[in-house]
LUMLO-152639 format. One record per residue (C-alpha): residue in three letters; residue number from 1; x, y, z. Coordinates in Angstrom, 2 decimals, m for minus. Example, Ala and Ser with C-alpha at 12.3 -4.5 7.8 and 13.67 -1.06 7.14 Angstrom:
<nodes>
<node type="ala" seq="1" east="12.30" north="m4.50" up="7.80"/>
<node type="ser" seq="2" east="13.67" north="m1.06" up="7.14"/>
</nodes>
This chain:
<nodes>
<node type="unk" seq="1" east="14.16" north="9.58" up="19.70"/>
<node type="unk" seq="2" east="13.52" north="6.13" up="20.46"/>
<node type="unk" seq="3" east="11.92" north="3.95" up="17.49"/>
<node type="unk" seq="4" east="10.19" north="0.55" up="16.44"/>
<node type="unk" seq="5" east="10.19" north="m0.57" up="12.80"/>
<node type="unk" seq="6" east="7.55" north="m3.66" up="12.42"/>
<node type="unk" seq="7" east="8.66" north="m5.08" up="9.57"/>
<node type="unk" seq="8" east="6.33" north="m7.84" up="7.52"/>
<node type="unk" seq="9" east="9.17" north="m10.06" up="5.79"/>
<node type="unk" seq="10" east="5.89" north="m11.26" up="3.72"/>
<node type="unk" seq="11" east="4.72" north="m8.28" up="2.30"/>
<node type="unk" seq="12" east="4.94" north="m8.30" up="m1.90"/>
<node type="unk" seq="13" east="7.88" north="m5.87" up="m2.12"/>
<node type="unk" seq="14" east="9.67" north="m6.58" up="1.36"/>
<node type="unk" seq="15" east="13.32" north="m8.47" up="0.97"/>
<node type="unk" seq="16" east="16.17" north="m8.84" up="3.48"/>
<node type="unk" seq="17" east="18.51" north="m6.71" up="2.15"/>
<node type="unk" seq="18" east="15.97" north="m3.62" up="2.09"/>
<node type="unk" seq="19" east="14.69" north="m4.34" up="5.78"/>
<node type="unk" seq="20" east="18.66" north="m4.05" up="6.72"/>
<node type="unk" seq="21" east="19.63" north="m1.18" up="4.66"/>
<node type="unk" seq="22" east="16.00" north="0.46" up="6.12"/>
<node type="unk" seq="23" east="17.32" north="m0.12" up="9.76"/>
<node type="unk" seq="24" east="21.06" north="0.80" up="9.38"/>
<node type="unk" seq="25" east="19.72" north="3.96" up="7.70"/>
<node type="unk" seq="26" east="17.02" north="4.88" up="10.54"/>
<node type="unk" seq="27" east="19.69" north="3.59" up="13.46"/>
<node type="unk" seq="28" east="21.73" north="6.36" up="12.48"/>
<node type="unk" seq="29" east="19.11" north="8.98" up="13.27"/>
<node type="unk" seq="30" east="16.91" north="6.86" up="16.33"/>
<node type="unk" seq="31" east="17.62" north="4.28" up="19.26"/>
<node type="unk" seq="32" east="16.30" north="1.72" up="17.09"/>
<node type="unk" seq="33" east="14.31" north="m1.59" up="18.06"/>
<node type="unk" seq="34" east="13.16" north="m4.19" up="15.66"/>
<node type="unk" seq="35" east="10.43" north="m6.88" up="15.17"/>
<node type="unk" seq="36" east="9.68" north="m9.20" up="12.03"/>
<node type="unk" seq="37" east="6.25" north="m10.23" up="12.27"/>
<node type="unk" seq="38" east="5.29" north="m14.03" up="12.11"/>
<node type="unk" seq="39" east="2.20" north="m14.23" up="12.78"/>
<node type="unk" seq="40" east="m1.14" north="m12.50" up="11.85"/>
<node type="unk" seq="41" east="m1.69" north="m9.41" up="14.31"/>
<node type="unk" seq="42" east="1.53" north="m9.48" up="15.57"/>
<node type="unk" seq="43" east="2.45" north="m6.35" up="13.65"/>
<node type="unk" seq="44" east="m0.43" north="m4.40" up="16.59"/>
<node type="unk" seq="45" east="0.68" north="m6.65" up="19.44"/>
<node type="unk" seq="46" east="4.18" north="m5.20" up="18.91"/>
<node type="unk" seq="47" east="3.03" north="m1.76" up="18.43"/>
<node type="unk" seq="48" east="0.62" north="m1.70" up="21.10"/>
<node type="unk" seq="49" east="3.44" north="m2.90" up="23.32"/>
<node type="unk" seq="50" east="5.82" north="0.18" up="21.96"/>
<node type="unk" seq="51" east="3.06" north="2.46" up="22.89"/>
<node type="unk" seq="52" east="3.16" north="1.41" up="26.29"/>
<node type="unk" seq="53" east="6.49" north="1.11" up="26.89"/>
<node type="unk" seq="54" east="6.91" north="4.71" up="25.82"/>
<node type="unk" seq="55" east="8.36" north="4.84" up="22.20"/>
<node type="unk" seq="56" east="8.25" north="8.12" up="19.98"/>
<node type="unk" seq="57" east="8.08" north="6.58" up="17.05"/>
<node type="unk" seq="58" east="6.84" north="3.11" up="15.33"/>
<node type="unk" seq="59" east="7.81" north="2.55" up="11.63"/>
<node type="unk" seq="60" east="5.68" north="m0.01" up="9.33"/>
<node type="unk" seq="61" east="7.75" north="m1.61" up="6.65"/>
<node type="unk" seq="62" east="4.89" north="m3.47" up="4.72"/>
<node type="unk" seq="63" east="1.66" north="m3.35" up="2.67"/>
<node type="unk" seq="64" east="m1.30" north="m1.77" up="3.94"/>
<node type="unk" seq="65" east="m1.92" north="m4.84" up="6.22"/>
<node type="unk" seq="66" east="0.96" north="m4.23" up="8.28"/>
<node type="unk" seq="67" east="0.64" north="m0.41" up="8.69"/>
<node type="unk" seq="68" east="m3.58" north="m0.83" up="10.10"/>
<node type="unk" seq="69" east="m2.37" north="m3.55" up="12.62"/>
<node type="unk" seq="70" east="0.20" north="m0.64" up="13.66"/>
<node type="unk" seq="71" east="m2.61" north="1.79" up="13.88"/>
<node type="unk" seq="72" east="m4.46" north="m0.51" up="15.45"/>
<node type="unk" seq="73" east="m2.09" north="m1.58" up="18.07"/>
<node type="unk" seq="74" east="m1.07" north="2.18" up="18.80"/>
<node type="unk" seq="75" east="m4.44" north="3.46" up="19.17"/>
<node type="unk" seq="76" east="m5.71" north="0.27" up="21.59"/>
<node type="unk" seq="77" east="m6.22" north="2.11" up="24.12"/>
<node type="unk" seq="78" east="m7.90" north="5.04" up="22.76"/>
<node type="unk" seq="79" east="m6.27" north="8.51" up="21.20"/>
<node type="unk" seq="80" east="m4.07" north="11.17" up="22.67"/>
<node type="unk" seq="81" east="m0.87" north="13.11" up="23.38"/>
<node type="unk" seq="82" east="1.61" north="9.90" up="24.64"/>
<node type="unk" seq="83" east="0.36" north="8.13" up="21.24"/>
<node type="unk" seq="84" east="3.71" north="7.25" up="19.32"/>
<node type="unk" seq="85" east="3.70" north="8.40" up="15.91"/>
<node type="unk" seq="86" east="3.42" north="6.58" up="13.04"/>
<node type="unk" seq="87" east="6.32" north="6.64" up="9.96"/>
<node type="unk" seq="88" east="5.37" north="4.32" up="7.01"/>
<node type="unk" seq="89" east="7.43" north="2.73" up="4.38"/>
<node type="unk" seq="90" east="6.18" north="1.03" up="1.83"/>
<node type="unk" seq="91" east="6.63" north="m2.60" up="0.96"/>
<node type="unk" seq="92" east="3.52" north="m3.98" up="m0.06"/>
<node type="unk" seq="93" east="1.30" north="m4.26" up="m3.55"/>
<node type="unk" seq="94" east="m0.86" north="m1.41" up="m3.36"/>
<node type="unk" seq="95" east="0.48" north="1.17" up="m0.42"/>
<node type="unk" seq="96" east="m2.93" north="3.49" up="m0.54"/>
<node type="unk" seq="97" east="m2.91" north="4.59" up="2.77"/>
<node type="unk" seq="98" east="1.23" north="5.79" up="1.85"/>
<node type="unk" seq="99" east="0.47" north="7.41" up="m1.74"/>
<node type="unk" seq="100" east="m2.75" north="9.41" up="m0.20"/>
<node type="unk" seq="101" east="m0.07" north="10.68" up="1.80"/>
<node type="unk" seq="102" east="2.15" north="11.67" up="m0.89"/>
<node type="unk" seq="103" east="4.88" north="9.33" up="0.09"/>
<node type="unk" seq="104" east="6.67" north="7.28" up="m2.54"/>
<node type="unk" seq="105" east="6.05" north="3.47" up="m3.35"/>
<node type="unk" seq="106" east="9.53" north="3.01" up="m3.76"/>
<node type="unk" seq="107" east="10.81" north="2.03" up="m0.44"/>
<node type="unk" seq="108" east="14.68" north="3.76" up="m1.03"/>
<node type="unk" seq="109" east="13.08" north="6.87" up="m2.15"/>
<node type="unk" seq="110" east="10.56" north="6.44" up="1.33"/>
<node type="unk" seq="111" east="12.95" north="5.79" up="3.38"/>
<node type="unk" seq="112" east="14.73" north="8.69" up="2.56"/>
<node type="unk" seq="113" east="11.42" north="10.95" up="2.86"/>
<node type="unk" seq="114" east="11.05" north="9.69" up="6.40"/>
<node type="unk" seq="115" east="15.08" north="9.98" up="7.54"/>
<node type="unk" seq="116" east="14.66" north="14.07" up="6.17"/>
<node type="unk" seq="117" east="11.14" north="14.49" up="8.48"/>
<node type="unk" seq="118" east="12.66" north="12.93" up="11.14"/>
<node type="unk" seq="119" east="15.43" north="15.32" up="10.66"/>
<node type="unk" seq="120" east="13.36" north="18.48" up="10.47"/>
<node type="unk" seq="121" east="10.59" north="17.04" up="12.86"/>
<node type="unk" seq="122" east="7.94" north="17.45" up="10.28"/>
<node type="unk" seq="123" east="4.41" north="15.68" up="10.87"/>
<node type="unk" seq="124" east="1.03" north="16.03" up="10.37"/>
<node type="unk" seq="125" east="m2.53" north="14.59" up="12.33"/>
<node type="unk" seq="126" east="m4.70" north="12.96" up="9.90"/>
<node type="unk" seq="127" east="m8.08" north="11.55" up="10.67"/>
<node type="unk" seq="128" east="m9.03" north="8.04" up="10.62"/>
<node type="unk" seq="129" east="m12.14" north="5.83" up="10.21"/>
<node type="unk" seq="130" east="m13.84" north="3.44" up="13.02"/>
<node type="unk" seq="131" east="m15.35" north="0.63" up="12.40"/>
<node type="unk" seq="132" east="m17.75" north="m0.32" up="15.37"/>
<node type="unk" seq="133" east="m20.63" north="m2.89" up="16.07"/>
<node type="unk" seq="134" east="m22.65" north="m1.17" up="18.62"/>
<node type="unk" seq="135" east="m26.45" north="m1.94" up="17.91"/>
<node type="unk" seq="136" east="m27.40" north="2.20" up="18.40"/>
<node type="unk" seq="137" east="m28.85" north="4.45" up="15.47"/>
<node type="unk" seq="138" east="m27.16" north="7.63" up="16.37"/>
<node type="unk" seq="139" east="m22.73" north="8.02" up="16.33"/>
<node type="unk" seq="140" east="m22.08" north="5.91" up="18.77"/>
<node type="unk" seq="141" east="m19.71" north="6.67" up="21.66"/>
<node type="unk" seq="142" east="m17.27" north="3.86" up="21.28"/>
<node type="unk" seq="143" east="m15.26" north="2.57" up="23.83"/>
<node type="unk" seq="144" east="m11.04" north="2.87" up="23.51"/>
<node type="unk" seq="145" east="m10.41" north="m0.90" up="23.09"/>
<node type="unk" seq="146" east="m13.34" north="m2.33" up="20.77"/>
<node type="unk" seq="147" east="m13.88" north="m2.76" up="16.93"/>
<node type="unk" seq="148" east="m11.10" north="m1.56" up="14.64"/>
<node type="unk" seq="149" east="m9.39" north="1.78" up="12.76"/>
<node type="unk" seq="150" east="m9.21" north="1.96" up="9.13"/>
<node type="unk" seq="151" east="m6.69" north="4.39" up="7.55"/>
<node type="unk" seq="152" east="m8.43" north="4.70" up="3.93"/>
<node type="unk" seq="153" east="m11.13" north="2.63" up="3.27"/>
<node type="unk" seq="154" east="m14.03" north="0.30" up="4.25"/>
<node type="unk" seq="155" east="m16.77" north="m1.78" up="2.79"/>
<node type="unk" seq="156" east="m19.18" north="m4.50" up="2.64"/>
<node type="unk" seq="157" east="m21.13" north="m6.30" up="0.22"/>
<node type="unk" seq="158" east="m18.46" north="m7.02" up="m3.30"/>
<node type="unk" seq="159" east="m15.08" north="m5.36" up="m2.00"/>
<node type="unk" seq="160" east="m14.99" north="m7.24" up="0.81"/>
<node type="unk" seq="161" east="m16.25" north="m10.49" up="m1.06"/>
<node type="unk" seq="162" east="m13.14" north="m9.94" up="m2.94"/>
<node type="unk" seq="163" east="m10.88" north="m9.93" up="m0.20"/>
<node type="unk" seq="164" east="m12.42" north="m13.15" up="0.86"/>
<node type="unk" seq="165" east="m11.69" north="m15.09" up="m2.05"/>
<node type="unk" seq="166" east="m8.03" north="m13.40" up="m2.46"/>
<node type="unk" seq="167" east="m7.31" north="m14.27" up="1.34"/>
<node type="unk" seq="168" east="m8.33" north="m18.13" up="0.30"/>
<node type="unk" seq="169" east="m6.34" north="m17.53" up="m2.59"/>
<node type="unk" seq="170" east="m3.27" north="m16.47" up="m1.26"/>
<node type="unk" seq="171" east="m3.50" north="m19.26" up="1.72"/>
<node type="unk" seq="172" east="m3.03" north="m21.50" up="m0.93"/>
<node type="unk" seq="173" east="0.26" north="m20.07" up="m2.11"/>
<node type="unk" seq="174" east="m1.32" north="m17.35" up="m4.60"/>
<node type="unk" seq="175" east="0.49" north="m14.55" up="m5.16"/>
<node type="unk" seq="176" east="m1.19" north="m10.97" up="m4.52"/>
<node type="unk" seq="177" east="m1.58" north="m9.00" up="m7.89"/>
<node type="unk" seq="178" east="m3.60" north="m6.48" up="m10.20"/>
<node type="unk" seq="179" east="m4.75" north="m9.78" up="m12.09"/>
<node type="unk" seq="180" east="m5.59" north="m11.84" up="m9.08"/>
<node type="unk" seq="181" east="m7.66" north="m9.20" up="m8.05"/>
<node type="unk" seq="182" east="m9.11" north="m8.57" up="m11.52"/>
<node type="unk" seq="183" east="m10.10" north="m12.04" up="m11.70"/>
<node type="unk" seq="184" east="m11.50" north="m12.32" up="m8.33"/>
<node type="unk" seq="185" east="m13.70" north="m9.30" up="m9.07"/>
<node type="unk" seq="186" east="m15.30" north="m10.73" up="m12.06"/>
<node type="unk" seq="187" east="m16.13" north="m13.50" up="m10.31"/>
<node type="unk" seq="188" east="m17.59" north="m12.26" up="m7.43"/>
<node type="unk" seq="189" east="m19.49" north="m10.00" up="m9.48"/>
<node type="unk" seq="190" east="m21.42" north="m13.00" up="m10.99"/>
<node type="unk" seq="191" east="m21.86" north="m14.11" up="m7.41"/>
<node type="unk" seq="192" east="m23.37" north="m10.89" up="m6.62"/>
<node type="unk" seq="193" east="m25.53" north="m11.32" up="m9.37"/>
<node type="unk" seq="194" east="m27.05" north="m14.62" up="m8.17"/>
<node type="unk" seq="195" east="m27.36" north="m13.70" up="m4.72"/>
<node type="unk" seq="196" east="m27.22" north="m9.77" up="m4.58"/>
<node type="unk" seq="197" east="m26.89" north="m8.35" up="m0.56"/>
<node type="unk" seq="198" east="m29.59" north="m5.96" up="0.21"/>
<node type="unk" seq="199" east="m28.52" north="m3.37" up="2.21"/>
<node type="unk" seq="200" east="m29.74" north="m0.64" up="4.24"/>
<node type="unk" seq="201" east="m27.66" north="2.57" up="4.68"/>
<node type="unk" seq="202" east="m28.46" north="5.54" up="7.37"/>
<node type="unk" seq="203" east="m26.51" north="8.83" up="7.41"/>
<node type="unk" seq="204" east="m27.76" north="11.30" up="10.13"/>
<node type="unk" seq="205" east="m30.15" north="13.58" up="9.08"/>
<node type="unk" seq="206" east="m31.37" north="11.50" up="6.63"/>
<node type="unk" seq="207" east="m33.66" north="8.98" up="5.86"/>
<node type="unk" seq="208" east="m32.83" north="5.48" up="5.46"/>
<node type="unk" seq="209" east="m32.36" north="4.06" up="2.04"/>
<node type="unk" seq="210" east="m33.31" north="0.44" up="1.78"/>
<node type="unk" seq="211" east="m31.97" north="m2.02" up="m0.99"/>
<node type="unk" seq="212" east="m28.37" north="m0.76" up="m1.44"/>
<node type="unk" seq="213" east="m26.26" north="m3.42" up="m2.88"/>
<node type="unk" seq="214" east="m22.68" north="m2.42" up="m1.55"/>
<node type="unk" seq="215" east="m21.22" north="m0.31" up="0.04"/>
<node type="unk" seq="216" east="m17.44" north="1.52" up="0.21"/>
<node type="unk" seq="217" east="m17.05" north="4.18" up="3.01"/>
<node type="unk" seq="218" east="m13.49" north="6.29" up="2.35"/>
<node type="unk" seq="219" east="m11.57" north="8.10" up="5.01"/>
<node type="unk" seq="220" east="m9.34" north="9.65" up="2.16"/>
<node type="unk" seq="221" east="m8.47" north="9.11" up="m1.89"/>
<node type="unk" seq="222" east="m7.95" north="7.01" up="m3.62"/>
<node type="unk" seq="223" east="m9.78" north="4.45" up="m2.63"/>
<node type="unk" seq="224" east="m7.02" north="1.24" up="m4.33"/>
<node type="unk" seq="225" east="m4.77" north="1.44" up="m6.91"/>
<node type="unk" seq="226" east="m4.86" north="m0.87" up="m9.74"/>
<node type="unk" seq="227" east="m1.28" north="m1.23" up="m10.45"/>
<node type="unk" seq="228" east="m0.25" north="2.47" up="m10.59"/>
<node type="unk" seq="229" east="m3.80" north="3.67" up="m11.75"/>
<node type="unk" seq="230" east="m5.73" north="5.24" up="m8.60"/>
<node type="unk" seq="231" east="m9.25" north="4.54" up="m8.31"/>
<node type="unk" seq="232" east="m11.00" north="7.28" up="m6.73"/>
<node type="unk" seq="233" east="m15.03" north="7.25" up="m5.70"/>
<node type="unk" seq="234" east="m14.99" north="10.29" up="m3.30"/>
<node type="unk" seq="235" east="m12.38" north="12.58" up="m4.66"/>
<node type="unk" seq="236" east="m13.32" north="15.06" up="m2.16"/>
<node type="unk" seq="237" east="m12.05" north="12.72" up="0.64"/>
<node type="unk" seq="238" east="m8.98" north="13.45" up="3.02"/>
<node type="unk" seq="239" east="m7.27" north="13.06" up="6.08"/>
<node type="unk" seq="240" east="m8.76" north="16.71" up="7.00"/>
<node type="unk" seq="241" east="m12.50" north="15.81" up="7.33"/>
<node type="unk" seq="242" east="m15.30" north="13.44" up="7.08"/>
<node type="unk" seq="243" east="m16.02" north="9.78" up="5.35"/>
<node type="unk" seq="244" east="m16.71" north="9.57" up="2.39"/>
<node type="unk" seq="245" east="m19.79" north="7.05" up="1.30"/>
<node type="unk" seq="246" east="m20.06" north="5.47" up="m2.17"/>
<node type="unk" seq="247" east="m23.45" north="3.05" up="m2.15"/>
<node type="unk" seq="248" east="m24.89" north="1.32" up="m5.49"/>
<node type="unk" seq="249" east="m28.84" north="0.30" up="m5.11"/>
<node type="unk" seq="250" east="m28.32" north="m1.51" up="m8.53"/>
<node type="unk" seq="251" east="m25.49" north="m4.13" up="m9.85"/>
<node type="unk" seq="252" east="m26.93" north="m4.50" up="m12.86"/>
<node type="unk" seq="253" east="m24.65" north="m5.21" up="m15.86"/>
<node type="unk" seq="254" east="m25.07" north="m1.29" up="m17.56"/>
<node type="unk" seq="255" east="m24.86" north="0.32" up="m13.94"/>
<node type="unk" seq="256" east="m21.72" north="m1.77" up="m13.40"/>
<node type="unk" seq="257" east="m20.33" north="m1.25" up="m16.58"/>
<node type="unk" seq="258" east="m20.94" north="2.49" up="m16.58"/>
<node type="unk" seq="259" east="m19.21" north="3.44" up="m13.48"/>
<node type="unk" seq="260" east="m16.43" north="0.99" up="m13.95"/>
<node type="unk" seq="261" east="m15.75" north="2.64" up="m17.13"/>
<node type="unk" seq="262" east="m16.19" north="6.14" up="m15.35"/>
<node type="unk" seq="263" east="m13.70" north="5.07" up="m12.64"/>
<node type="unk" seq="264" east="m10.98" north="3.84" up="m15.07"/>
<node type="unk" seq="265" east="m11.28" north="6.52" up="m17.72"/>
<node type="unk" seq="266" east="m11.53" north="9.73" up="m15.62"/>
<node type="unk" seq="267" east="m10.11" north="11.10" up="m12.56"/>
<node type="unk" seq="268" east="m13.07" north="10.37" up="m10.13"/>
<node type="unk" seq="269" east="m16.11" north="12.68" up="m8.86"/>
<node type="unk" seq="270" east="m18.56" north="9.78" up="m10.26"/>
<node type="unk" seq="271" east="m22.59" north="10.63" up="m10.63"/>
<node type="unk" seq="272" east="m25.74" north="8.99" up="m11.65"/>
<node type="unk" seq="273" east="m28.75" north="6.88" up="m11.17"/>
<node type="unk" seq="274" east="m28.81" north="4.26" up="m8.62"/>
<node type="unk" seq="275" east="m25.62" north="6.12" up="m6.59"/>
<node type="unk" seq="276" east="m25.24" north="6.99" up="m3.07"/>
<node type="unk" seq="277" east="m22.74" north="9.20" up="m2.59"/>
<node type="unk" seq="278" east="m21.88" north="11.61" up="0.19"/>
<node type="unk" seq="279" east="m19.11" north="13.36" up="0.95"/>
<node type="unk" seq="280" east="m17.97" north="14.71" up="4.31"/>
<node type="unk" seq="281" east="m19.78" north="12.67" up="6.50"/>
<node type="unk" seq="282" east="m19.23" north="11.72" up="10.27"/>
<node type="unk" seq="283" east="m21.03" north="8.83" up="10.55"/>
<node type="unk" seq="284" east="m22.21" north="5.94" up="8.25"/>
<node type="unk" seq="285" east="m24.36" north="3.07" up="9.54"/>
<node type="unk" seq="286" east="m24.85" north="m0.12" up="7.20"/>
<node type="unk" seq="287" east="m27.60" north="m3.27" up="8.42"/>
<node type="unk" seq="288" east="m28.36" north="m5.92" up="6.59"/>
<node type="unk" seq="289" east="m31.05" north="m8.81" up="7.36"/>
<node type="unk" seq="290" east="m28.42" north="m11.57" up="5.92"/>
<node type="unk" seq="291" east="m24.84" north="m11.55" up="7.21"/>
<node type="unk" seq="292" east="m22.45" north="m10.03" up="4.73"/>
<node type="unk" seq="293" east="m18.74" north="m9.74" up="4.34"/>
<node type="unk" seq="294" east="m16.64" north="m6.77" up="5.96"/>
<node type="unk" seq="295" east="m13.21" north="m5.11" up="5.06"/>
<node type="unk" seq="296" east="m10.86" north="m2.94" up="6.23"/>
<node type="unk" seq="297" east="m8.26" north="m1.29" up="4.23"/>
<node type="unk" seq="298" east="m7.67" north="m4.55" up="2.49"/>
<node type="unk" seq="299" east="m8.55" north="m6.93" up="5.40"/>
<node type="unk" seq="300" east="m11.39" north="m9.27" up="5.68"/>
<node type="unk" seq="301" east="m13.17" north="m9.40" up="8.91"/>
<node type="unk" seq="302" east="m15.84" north="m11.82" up="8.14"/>
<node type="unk" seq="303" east="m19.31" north="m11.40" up="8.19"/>
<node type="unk" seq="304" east="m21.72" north="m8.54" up="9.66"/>
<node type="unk" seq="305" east="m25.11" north="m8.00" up="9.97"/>
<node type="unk" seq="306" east="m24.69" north="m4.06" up="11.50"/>
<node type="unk" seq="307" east="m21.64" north="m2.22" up="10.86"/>
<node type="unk" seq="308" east="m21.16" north="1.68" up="12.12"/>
<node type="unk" seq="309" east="m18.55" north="3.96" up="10.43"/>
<node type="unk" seq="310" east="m17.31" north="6.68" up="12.52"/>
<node type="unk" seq="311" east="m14.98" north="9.86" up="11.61"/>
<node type="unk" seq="312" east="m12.19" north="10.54" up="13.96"/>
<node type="unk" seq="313" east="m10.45" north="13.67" up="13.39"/>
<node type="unk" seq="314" east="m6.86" north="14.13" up="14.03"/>
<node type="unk" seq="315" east="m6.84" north="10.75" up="15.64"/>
<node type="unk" seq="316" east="m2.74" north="9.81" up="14.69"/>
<node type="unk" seq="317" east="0.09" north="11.73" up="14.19"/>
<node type="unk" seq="318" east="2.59" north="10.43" up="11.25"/>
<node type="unk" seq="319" east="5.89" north="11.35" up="10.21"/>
<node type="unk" seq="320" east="6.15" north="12.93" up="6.66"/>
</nodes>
């Protein structure tokens, strides 16, 4: 088997000494190449490049960052059979997209996991999300190379606000934490309040609803983890079927309060007033008259005024 690991030498939990022990340890098992990223989107330059030069196999050493620009660099040219497939370790803050899978944070102990699949040749297709711009009201038939994957979440409107002010945060030498993020929330929230998005969400089938404040569309749960607790809006989300949506139409200070609470105290499946919330769904389409912010897992794309979600089944295979 012939391998890339795309290591991120910046990711929170990434240090020299594990990125060598990592390689020696997967050399001994694959024809091994490796690349230290230095620059942002090099991580899906590199895989992209792996993909056509015929690898089997690219690893991502790194947060959740580092393993979408592998996704995204495998997968720029569309799905299918001569796809490498994906093996993740760990080494970032929050590693969603490798705890939905039911790998371990600890990068040893995932390392490890990932030398016994490769071993037995154990695997599994998951589905991913698509995030597209195309102008059309139905699911959109997007082309191979445009708009980008997402491996467990996206959203606009207050997530993605967040991100913002962490990525201007961390530019400035910031480090990436439970707190930071904590803060930044609070924050943003009393932005929201003085200048609250106003959204309109369309599911097929349906018919629009008008003044949604944000919106979070899952491809699996959790959605984050804050420090080791998982916060989880669609429960029922998973690599085996649709998007999940999870839409406010109020950020008042009790609506806020209530399902913060709900998400922090109990193990998800959240209900109420003034909640959108579908589960299972192929297709989620999100317009606003004012541009707003957009993220993917964890990644700021700037601002939108139409953004189309799209369910992908069995789009990647990965090593577990």
């Amino acid at each position: 088997m012939r391998a890339l690991l795309v290591v991120n030498p910046q990711a929170t939990t990434t240090t020299p000494a594990g990125r060598d022990v990592l390689a020696h340890a997967l050399a001994s098992e694959v024809k091994l190449d490796v690349v230290e990223t230095d620059y942002r989107g090099h991580a899906a330059d590199a895989a992209a490049l792996a993909a056509v030069e015929g690898y089997d196999m690219v690893v991502a050493h790194g947060g959740d960052g580092t393993v979408n620009e592998v996704v995204n660099g495998l997968l720029r040219h569309g799905t299918g059979p001569d796809v490498p497939m994906l093996g993740v370790v760990p080494g970032g803050s929050a590693n969603v997209f490798a705890g939905a899978l039911g790998l371990p944070r600890d990068p040893v102990e995932a390392t490890g996991r990932l030398l016994k699949a490769i071993e037995r040749g154990t695997s599994r297709r998951v589905g991913l999300g698509r995030v597209s711009s195309a102008l059309s009201p139905e699911p959109p038939r997007v082309p191979p190379n445009s708009d980008r994957w997402f491996t467990f979440n996206s959203g606009v409107g207050w997530d993605a606000d967040v991100v913002a002010s962490v990525e201007r945060q961390r530019a400035r030498g910031r480090e990436a934490s439970p707190a930071l993020y904590t803060r930044t929330a609070v924050a943003s929230y009393v932005a929201q309040l003085r200048r609250c998005p106003d959204l309109t969400v369309q599911i097929p089938g349906e018919d629009p609803v008008e003044g949604v404040r944000l919106a979070f569309v899952s491809n699996t749960d959790p959605w984050t983890y804050l420090g080791n607790k998982a916060i989880r809006l669609n429960p029922s989300s998973g690599f085996d079927g649709g998007l999940g949506l999870f839409a406010l139409q109020d950020l008042g200070v009790p609506t806020v309060l209530r399902y913060v609470a709900h998400l922090l105290l109990r193990d998800g499946n959240p209900k109420g007033g003034n909640l959108l919330r579908r589960d299972d769904v192929d297709y989620v389409r999100v317009t606003s008259a004012e541009p707003v912010n957009l993220q993917v897992d964890g990644d700021l794309l700037g601002e939108r005024t139409e953004v189309e979600f799209t369910s992908v089944p069995g789009a990647m295979t990965v090593v577990v």
